[in-house]
N, C-alpha and C positions, 0 to 999 in steps of 0.2 A: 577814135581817140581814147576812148575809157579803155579800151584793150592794150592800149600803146601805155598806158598809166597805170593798168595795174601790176604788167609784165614789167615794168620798172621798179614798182613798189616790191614785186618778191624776188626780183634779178636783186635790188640792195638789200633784201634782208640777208638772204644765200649768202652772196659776198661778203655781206661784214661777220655775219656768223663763224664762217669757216676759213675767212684770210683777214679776222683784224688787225694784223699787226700791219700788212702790207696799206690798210686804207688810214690806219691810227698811229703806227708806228707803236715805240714799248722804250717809253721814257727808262725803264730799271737796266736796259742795254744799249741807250742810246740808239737806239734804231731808230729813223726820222721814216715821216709815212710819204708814201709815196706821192709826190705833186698830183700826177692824174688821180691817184684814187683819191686824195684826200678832196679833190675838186668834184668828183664823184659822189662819196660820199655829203660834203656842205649842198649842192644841186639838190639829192636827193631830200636830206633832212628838209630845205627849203619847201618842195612838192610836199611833203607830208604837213608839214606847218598852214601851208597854202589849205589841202585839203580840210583840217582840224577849224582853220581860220573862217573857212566857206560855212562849215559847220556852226559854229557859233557866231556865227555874220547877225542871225537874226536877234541877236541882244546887240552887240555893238555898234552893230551896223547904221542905225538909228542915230547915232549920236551928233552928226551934226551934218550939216546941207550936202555936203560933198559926198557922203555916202558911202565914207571910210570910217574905222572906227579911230574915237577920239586917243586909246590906248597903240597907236600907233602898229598895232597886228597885222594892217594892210601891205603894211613893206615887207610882207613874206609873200608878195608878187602878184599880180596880176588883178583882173577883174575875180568876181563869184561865180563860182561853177553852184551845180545843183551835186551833192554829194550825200549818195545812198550811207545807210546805216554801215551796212558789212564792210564797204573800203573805209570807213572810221576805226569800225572796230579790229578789223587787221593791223592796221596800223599801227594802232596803241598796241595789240598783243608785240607787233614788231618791237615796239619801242623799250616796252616792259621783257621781254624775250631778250634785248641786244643789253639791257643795263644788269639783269641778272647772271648775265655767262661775260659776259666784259667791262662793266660796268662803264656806261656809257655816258652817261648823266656825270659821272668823276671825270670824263675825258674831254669833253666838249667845254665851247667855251660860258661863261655866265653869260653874256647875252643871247646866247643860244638858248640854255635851261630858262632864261628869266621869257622868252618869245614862246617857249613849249608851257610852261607856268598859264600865261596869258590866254593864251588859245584853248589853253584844258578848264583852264577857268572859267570862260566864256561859252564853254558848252554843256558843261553842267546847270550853267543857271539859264538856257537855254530850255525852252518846253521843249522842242522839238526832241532834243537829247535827252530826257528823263530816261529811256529806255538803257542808257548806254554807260550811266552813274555808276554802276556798278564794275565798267572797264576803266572809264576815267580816274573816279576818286583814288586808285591803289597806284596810277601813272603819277600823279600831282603829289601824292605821299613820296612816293619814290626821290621824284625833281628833289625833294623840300627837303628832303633828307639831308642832301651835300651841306644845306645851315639852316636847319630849324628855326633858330634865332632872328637870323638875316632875311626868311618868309614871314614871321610872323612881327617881325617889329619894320622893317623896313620895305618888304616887295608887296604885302598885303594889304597895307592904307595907300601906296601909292599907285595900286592895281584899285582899289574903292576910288580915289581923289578921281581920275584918268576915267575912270567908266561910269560912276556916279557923282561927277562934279558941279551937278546943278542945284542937288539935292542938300540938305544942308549939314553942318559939322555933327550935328549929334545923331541923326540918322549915318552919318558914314561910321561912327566910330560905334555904333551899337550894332551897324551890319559889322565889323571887322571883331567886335566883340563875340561875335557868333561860333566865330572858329576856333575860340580860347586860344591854349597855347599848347595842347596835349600831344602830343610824338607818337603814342602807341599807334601802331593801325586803325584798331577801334573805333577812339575815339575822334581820330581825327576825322575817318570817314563818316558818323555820326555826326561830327562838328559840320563837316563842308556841307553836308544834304544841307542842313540847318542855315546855314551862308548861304546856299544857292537858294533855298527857298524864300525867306527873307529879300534876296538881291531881287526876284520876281516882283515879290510884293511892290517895292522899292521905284519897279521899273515901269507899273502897271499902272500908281497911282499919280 
């Protein structure tokens, strides 16, 4: 089955790389994408969300009896698989790879970006994924890019409220304080270590 999931995972990168118009279409000549691939395409983002989701399970996953997360990340399907480092970090290079040559994060819908947000989120502050901080944080810069604004005033207390809502108002709002408001690379990736770190803290005590 992992052989069946990874040759899927690099059959979609191929394809969208080299025929994204036919899976995306190109809004500037009215070209509509093709129903099969564009059904191809959302299946697949789904399986990678799934695997990103399984990954950071063991922060969210906790949240309450059912043994879904309370940020609703579960509805990217199924039960929890056990998922190695390397199909993580392929993925993300996949994702970061398809948004820099088509920009793909501009194409997709916001529920989609705001579900890759959540999931990227969840695994940074994830010990298990320390290792992997360094593929993630430039993925979540990327997503946040399409509105700065709209991440940092509106998707990241309501991503705190949703993962740490037992905790109380002034611990959420000094973890969301953590990631300032900074845009550069830098410092944002500087900022999230800081968020992610903190979010541990947060989750431990």
């Amino acid at each position: 089955m992992d052989d069946v999931i990874d040759v899927r995972f690099r059959l979609f990168k191929g394809c969208l790389l080299q025929h994204w118009q036919f899976f995306m279409g190109n809004p500037r000549t009215n070209k509509k994408p093709n129903q099969n691939g564009q059904q191809f395409f959302e299946s697949s983002m789904m399986e990678i969300l799934k695997t990103f989701h399984s990954a950071g399970f063991g922060l969210a996953g906790n949240s309450n009896s059912n043994g879904q997360s309370s940020n609703g990340t579960n509805g990217t399907g199924g039960g929890m698989m056990v998922v190695s480092p390397e199909r993580v970090r392929y993925n993300l290079k996949t994702l970061k790879q398809l948004h820099r040559v088509h920009k793909l994060f501009a194409s997709c819908s916001s529920e989609l970006r705001v579900q890759c947000l959540t999931v990227c989120l969840n695994m940074i502050a994830n010990t298990s994924m320390e290792l992997l901080r360094d593929d993630i944080v430039p993925l979540i810069h990327s997503i946040a890019s399409f509105n700065f604004d709209d991440f940092f005033k509106i998707f990241l207390p309501q991503y705190v409220g949703s993962v740490l809502g037992s905790i109380s108002n002034f611990h959420q709002q000094k973890l969301c304080v953590q990631f300032g408001n900074d845009c550069d690379a830098v410092s944002f990736k500087e900022n999230s270590i800081n968020f992610a770190n903190y979010m541990q803290t947060l989750m431990t005590n």
